[in-house]
PASEBA-1860 file (N, C-alpha, C; in nm, 3 decimals):
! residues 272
1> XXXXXXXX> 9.082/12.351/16.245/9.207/12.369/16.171/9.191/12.328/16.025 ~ 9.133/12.201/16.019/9.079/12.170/15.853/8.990/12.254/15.787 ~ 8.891/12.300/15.854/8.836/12.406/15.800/8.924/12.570/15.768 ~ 9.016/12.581/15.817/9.094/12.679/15.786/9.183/12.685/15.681 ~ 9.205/12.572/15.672/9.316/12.496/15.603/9.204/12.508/15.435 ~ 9.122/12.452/15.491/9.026/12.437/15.300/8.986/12.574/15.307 ~ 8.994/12.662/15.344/8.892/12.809/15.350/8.987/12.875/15.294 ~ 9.137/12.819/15.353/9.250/12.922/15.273/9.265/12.892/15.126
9> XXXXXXXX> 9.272/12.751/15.135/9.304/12.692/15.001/9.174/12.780/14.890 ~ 9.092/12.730/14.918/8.949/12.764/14.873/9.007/12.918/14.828 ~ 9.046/13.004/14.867/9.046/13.191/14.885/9.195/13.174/14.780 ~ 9.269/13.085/14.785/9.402/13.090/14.688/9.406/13.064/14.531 ~ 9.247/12.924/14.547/9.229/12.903/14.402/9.119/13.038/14.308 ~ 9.091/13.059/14.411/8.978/13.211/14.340/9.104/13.314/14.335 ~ 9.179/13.343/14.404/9.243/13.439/14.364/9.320/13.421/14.226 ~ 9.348/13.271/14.187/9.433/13.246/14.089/9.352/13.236/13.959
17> XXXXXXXX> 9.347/13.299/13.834/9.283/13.228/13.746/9.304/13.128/13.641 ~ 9.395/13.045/13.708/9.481/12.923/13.633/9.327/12.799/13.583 ~ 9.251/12.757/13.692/9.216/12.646/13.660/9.133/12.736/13.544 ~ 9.040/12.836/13.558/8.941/12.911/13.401/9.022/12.878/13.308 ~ 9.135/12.913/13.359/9.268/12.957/13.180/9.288/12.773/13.139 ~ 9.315/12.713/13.230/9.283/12.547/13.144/9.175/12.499/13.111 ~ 9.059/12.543/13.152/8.955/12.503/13.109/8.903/12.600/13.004 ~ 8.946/12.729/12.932/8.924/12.750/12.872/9.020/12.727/12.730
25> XXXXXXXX> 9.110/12.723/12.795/9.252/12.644/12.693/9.181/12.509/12.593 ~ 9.156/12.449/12.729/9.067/12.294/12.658/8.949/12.347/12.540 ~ 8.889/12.407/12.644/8.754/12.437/12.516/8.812/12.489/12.377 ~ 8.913/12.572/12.407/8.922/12.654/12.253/9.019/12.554/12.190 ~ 9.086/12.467/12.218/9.119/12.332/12.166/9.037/12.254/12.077 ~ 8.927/12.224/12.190/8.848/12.121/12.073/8.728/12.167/12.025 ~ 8.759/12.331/11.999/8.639/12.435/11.978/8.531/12.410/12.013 ~ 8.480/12.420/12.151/8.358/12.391/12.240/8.345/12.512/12.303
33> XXXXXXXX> 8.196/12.585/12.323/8.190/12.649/12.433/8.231/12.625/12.575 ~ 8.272/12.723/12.658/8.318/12.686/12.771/8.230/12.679/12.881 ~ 8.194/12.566/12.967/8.064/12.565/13.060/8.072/12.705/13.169 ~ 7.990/12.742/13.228/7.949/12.840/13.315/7.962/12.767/13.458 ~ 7.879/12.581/13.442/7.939/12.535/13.561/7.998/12.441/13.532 ~ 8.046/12.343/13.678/8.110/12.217/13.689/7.980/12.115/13.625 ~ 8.053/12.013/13.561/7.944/11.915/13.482/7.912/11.809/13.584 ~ 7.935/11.795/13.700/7.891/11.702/13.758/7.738/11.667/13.817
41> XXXXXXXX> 7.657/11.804/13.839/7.539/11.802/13.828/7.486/11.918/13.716 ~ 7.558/11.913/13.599/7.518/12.021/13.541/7.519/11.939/13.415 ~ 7.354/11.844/13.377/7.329/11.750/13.242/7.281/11.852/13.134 ~ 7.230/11.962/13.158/7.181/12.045/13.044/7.223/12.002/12.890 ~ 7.375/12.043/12.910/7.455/12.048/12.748/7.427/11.902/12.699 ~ 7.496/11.764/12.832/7.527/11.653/12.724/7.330/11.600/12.694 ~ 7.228/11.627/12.765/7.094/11.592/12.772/7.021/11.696/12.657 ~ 7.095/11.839/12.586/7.064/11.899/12.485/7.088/11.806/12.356
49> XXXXXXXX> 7.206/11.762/12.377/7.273/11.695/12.265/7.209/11.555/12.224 ~ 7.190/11.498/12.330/7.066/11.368/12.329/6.935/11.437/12.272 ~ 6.903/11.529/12.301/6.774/11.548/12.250/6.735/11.633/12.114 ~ 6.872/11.666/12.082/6.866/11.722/11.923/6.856/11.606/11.831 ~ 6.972/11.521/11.873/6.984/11.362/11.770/6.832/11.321/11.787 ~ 6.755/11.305/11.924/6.663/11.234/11.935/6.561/11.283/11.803 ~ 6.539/11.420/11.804/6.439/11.470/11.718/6.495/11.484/11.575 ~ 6.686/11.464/11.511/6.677/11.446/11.383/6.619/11.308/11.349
57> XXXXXXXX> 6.653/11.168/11.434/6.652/11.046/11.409/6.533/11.077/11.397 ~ 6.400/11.111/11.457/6.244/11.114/11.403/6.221/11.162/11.356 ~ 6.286/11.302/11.303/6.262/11.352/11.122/6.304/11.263/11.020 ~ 6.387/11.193/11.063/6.466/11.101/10.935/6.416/10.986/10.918 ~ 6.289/10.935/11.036/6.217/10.829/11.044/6.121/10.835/10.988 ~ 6.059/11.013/10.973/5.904/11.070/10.901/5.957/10.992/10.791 ~ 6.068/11.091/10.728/6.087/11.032/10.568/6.130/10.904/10.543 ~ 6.146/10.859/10.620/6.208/10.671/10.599/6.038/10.598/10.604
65> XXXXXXXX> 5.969/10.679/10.717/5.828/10.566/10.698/5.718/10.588/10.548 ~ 5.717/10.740/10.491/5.701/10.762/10.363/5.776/10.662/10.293 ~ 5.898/10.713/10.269/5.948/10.674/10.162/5.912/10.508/10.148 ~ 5.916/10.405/10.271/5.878/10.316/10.231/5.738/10.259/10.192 ~ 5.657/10.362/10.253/5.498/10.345/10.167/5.482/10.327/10.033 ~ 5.530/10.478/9.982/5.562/10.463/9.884/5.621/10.381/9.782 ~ 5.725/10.304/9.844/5.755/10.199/9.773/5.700/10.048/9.771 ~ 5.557/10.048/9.853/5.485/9.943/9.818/5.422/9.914/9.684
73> XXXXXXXX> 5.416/9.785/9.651/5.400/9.728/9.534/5.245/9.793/9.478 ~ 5.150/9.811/9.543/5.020/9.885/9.470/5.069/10.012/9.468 ~ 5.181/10.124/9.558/5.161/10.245/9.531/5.287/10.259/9.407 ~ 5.398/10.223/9.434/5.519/10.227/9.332/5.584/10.337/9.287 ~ 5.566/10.454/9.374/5.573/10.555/9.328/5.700/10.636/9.331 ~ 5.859/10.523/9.468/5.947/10.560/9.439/6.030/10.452/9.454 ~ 6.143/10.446/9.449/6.219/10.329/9.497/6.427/10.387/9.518 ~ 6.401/10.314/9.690/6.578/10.313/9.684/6.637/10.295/9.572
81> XXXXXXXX> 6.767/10.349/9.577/6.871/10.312/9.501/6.858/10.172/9.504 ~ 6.885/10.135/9.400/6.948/9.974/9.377/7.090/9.947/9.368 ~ 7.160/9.822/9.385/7.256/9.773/9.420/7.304/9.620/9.413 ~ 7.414/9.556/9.413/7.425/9.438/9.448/7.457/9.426/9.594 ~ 7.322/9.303/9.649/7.284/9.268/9.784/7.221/9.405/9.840 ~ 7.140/9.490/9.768/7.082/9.609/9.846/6.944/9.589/9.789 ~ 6.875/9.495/9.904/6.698/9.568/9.905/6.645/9.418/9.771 ~ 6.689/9.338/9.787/6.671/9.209/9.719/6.629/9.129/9.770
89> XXXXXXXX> 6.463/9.071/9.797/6.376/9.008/9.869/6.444/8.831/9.869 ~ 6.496/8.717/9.983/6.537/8.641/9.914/6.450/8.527/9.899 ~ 6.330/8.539/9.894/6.223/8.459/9.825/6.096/8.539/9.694 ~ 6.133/8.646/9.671/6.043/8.733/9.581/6.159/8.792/9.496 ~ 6.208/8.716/9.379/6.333/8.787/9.332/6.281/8.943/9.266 ~ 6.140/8.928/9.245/6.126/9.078/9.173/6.146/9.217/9.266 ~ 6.104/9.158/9.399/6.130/9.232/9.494/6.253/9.367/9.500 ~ 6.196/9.494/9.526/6.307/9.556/9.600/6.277/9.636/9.724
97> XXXXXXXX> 6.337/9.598/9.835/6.262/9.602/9.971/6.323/9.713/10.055 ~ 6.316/9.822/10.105/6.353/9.940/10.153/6.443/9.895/10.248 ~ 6.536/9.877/10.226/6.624/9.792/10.324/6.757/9.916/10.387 ~ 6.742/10.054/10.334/6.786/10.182/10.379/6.672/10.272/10.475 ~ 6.525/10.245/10.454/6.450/10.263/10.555/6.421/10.200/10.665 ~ 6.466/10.047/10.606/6.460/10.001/10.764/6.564/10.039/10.859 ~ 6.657/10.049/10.776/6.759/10.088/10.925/6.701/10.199/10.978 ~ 6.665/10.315/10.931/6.657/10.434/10.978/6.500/10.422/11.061
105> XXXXXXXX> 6.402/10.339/11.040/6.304/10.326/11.101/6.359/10.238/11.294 ~ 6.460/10.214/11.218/6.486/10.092/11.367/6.600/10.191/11.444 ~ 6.661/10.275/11.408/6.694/10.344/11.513/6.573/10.452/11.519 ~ 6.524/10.495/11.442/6.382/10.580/11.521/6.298/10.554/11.626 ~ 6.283/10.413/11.622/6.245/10.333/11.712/6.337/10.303/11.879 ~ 6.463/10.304/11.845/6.587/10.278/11.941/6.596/10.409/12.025 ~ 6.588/10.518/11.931/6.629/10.653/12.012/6.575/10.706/12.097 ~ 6.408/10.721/12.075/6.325/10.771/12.202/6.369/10.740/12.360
113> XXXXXXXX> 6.351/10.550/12.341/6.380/10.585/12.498/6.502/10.609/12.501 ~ 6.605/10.567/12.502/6.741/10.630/12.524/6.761/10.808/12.535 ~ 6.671/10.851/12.471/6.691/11.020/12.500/6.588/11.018/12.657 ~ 6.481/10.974/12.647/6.406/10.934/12.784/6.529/10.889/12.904 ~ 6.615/10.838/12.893/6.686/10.814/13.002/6.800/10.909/13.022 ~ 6.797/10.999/12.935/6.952/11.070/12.925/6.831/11.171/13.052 ~ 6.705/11.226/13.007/6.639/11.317/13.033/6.572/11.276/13.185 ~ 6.570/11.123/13.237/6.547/11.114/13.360/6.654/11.113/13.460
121> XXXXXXXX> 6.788/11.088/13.376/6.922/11.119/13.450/6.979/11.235/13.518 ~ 6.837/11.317/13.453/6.888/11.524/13.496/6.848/11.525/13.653 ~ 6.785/11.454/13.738/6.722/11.407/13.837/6.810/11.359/13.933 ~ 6.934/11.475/14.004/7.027/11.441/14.080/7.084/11.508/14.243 ~ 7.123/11.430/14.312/7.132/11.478/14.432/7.271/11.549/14.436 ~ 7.228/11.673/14.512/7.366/11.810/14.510/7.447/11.764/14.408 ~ 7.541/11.788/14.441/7.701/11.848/14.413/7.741/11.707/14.289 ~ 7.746/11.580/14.304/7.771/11.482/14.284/7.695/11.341/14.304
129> XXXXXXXX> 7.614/11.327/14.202/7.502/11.212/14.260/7.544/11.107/14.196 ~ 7.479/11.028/14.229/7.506/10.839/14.223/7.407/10.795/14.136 ~ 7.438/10.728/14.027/7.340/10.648/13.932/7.280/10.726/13.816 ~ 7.248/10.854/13.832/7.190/10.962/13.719/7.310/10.932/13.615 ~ 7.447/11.033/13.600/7.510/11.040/13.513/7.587/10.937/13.500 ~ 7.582/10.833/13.575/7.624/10.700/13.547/7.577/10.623/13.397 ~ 7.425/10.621/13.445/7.314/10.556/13.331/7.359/10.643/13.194 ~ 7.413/10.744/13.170/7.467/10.818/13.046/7.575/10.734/12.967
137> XXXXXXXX> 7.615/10.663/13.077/7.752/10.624/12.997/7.728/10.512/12.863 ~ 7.687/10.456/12.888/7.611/10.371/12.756/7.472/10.424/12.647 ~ 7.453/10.489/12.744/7.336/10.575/12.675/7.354/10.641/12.557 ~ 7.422/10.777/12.588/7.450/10.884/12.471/7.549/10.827/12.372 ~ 7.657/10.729/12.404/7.673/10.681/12.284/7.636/10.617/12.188 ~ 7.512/10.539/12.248/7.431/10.452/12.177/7.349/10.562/12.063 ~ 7.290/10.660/12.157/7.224/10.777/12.054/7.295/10.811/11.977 ~ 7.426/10.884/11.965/7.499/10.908/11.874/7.517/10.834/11.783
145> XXXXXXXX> 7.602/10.697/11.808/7.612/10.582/11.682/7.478/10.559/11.618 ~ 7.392/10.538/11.663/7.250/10.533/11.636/7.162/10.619/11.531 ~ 7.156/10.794/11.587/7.164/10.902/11.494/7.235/10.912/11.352 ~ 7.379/10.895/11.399/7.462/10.876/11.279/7.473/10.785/11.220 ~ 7.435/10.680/11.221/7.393/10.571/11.131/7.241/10.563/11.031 ~ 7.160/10.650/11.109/7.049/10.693/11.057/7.060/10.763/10.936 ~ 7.144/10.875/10.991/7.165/11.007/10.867/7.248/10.921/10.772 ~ 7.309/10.873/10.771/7.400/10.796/10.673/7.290/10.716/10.578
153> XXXXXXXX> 7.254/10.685/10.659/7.152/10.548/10.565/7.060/10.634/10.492 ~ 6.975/10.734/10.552/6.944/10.812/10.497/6.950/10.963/10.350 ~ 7.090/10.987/10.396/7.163/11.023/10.284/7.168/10.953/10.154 ~ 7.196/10.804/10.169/7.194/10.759/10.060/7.085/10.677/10.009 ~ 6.994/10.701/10.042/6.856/10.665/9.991/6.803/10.820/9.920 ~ 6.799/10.904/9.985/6.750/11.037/9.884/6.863/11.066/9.784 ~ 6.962/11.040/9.797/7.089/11.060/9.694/7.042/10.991/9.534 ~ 7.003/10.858/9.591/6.955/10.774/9.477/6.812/10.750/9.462
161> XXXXXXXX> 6.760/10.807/9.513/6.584/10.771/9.504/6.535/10.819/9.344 ~ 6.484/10.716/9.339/6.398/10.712/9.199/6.254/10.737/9.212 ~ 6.227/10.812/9.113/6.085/10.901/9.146/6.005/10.835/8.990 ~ 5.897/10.752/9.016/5.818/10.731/8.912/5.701/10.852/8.882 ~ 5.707/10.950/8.797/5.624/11.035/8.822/5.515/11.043/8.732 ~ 5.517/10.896/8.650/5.420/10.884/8.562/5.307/10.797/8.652 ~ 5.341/10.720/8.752/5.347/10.644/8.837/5.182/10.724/8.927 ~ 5.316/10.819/8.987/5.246/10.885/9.064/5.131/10.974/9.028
169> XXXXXXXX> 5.096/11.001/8.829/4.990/11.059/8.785/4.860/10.948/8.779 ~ 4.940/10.849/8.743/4.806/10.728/8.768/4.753/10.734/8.893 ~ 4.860/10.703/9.000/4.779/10.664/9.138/4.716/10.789/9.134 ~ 4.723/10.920/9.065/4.642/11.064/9.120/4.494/11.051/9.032 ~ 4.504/10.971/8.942/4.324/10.961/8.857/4.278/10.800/8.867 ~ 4.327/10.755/9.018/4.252/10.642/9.066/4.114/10.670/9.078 ~ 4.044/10.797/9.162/3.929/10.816/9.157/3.858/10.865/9.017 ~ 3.926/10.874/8.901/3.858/10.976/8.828/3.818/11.125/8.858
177> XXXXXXXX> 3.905/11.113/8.934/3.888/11.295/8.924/3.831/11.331/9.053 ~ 3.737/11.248/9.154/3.690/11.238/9.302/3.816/11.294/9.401 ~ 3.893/11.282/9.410/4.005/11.322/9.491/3.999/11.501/9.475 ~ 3.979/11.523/9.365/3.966/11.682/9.319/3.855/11.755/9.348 ~ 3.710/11.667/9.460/3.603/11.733/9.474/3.616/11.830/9.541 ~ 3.688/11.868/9.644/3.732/11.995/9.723/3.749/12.123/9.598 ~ 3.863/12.100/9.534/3.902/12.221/9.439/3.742/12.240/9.357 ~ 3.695/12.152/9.341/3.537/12.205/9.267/3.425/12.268/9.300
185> XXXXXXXX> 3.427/12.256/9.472/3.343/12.283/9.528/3.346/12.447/9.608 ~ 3.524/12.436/9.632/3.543/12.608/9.654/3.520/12.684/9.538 ~ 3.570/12.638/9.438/3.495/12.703/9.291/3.353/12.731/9.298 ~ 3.305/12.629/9.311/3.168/12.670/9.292/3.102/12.764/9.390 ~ 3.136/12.719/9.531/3.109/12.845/9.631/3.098/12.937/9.660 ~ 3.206/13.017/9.578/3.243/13.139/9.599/3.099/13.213/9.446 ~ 3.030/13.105/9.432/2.920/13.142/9.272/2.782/13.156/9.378 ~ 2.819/13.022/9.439/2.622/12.995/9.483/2.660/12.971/9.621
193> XXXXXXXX> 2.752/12.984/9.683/2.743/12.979/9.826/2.817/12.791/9.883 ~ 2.864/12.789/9.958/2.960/12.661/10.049/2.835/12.568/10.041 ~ 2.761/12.568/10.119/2.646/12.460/10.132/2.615/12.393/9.959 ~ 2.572/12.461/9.926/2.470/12.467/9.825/2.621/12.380/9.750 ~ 2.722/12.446/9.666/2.836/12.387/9.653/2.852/12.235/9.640 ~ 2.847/12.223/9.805/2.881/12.094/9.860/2.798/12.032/9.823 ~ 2.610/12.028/9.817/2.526/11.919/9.756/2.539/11.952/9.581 ~ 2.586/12.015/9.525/2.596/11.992/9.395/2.734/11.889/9.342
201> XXXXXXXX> 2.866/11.889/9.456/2.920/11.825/9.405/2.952/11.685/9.467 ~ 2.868/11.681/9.592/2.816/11.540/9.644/2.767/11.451/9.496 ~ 2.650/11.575/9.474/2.584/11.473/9.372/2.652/11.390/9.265 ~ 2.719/11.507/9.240/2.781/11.504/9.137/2.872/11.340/9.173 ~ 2.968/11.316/9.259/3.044/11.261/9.273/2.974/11.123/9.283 ~ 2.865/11.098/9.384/2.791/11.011/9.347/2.761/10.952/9.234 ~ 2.713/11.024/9.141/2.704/10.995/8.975/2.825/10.938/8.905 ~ 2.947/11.042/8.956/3.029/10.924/8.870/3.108/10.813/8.929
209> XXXXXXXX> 3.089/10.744/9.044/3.060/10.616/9.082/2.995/10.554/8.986 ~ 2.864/10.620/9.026/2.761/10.476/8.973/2.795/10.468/8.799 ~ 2.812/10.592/8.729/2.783/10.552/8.569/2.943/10.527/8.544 ~ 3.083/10.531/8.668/3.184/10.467/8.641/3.274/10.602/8.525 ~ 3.208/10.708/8.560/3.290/10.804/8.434/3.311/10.883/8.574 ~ 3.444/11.024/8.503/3.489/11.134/8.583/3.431/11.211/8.626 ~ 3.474/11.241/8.757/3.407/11.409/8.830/3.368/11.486/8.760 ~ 3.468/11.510/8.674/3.452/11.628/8.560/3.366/11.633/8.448
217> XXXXXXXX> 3.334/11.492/8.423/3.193/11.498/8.337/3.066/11.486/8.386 ~ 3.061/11.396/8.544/2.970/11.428/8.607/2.894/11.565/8.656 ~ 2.979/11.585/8.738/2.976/11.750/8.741/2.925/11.830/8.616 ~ 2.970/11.825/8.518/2.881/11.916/8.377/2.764/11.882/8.377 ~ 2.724/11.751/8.365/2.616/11.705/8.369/2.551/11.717/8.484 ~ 2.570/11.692/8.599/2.507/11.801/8.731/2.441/11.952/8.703 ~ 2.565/11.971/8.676/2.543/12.142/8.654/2.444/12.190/8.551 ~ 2.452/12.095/8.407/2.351/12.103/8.331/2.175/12.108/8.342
225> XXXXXXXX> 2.167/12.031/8.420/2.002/11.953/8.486/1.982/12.102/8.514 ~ 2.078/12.180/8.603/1.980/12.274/8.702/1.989/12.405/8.660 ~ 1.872/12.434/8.584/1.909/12.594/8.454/1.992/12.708/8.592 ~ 1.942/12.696/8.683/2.023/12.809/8.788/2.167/12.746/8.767 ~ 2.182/12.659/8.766/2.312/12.619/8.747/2.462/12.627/8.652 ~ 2.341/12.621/8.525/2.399/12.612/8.372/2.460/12.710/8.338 ~ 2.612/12.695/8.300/2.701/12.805/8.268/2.745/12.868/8.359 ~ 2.756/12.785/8.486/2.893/12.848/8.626/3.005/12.796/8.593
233> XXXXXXXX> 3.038/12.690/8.512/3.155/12.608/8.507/3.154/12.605/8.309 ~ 3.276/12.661/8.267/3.283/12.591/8.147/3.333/12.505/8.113 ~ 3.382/12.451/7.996/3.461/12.383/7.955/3.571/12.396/7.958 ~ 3.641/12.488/7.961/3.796/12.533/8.043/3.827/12.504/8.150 ~ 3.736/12.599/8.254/3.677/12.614/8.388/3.680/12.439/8.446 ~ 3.601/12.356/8.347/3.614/12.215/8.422/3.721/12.105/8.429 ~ 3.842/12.139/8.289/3.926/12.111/8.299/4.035/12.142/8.379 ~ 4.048/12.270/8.385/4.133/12.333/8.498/4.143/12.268/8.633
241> XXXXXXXX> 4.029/12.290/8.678/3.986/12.220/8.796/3.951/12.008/8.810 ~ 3.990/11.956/8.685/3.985/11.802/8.699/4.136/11.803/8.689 ~ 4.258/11.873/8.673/4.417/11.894/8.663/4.463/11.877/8.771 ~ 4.501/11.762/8.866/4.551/11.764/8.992/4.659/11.887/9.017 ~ 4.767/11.921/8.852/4.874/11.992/8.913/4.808/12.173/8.947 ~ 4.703/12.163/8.921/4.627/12.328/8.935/4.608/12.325/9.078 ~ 4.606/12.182/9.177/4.559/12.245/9.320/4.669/12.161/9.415 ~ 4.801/12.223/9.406/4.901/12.205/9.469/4.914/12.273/9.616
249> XXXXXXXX> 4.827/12.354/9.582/4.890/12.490/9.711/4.966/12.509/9.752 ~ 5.062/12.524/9.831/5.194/12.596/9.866/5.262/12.527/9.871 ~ 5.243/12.412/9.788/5.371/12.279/9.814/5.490/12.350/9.754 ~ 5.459/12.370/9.653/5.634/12.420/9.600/5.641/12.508/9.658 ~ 5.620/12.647/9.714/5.662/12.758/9.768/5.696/12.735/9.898 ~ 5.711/12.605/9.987/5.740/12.522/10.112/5.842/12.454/10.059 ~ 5.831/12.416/9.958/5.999/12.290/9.929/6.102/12.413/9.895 ~ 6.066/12.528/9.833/6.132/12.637/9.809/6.216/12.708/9.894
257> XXXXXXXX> 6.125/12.732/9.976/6.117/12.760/10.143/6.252/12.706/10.257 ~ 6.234/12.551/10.228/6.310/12.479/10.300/6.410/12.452/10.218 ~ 6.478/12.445/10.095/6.588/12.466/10.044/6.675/12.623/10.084 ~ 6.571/12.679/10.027/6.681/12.831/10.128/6.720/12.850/10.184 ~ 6.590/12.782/10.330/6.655/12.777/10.441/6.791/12.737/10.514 ~ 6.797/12.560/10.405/6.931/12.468/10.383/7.058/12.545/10.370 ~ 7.022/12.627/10.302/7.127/12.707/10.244/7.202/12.807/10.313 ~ 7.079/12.893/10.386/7.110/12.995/10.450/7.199/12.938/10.565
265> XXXXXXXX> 7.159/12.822/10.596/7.207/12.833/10.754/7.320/12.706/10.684 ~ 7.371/12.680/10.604/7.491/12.588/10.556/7.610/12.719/10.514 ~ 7.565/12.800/10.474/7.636/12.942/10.427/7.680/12.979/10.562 ~ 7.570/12.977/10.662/7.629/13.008/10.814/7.714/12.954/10.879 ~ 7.707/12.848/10.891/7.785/12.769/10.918/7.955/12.768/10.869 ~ 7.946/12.792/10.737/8.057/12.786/10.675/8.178/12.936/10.707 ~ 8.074/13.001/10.751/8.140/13.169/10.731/8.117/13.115/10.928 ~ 8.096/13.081/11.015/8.127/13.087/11.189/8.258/12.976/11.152
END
């Protein structure tokens, strides 16, 4: 008789399409797609959402663990915004201490496992299981507050970041010009061949170690000794190539790249 009783009921609510029409009422309320199933064993959406935050908080951690390299005292090459009580060492008054990367490094750190548990919670028995979507309940909010505290902190460290870029030309002719042996050596390669190349500007580099002068004068003087040699590289030719900004490669046409992109899909956004 109970089984007749739920079989009818069961055959009355399909015939009706009231509960779709409130549940789609709701969704277009708080403008959400409307699920396909019941959420009780169905973690997909809220375990998507854990795992998008998971992977901005570790993009936002790449640039938080840079940015604070960078702002070590031998490299110096950028620094947070400054402030009163922001990033003020309180025994090193010269100090200014990435104190907007640390936050964002320490939820980078916080988020993994917490998306790890949203993602072992998908792991549930039928219809309604015990303990999986339980363990969510502290979980995904933690990710969220967490995420969004990240991006925040984050925001306002690139908002105000100071870029020493005279800074950053010194730290680039720390070697004298050694950092640039690659760009010299495809040059030369494409003259006398990769191998051959490579022991001319080994040598070369060696040399200006020891006599304490640049790649770029070493190298001439390399090139000079060996008459097969003399007059592959000029004096243009060697400056060009001792110019860190001549062997960028697609850096700007990638920062280019990813601004558009910003754009394109912020334009999208704006027009859905």
């Amino acid at each position: 008789m109970l089984r007749d009783v739920s079989a009818a009921r069961r055959a009355r609510w399909r015939a009706s399409a009231r509960p779709r029409d409130v549940a789609r009422a709701l969704a277009a309320e708080l403008k959400l797609d409307l699920p396909v199933l019941p959420w009780h064993a169905h973690r997909d959406r809220l375990v998507e959402v854990a795992t998008v935050l998971g992977m901005l908080t570790g993009t936002l951690g790449k640039m938080a663990r840079d940015i604070s390299l960078m702002m070590q005292t031998e490299v110096a090459e950028v620094a947070e915004p400054s402030g009163p009580g922001r990033g003020g060492s309180s025994t090193m008054p010269h100090k200014r201490n990435p104190v907007g990367c640390a936050a964002v490094l320490t939820a980078a750190v916080r988020v993994p496992p917490l998306v790890a548990t949203m993602l072992s919670g998908m792991v549930q028995e039928h219809e309604r299981a015990l303990g999986g979507w339980q363990a969510e309940w502290d979980t995904l909010p933690q990710i969220v507050t967490l995420a969004a505290g990240a991006l925040r902190q984050m925001g306002e460290v690139v908002t105000g970041l100071q870029v020493d870029a005279a800074r950053m030309r010194t730290n680039l002719e720390l070697t004298h010009g050694l950092i640039l042996g690659e760009a010299a050596m495809l040059e030369l390669g494409g003259r006398i061949g990769r191998l051959e190349a490579h022991h001319v500007v080994e040598q070369a580099s060696r040399r200006a170690v020891a006599q304490g002068s640049t790649l770029r004068d070493a190298l001439a003087q390399t090139l000079g000794e060996n008459p097969a040699h003399a007059g592959l590289l000029d004096a243009a030719a060697l400056d060009r190539l001792a110019d860190p900004a001549n062997y960028a490669g697609q850096s700007a046409a990638f920062a280019d790249a990813a601004v558009q992109a910003w754009h394109a899909a912020l334009a999208q956004r704006k027009a859905g």
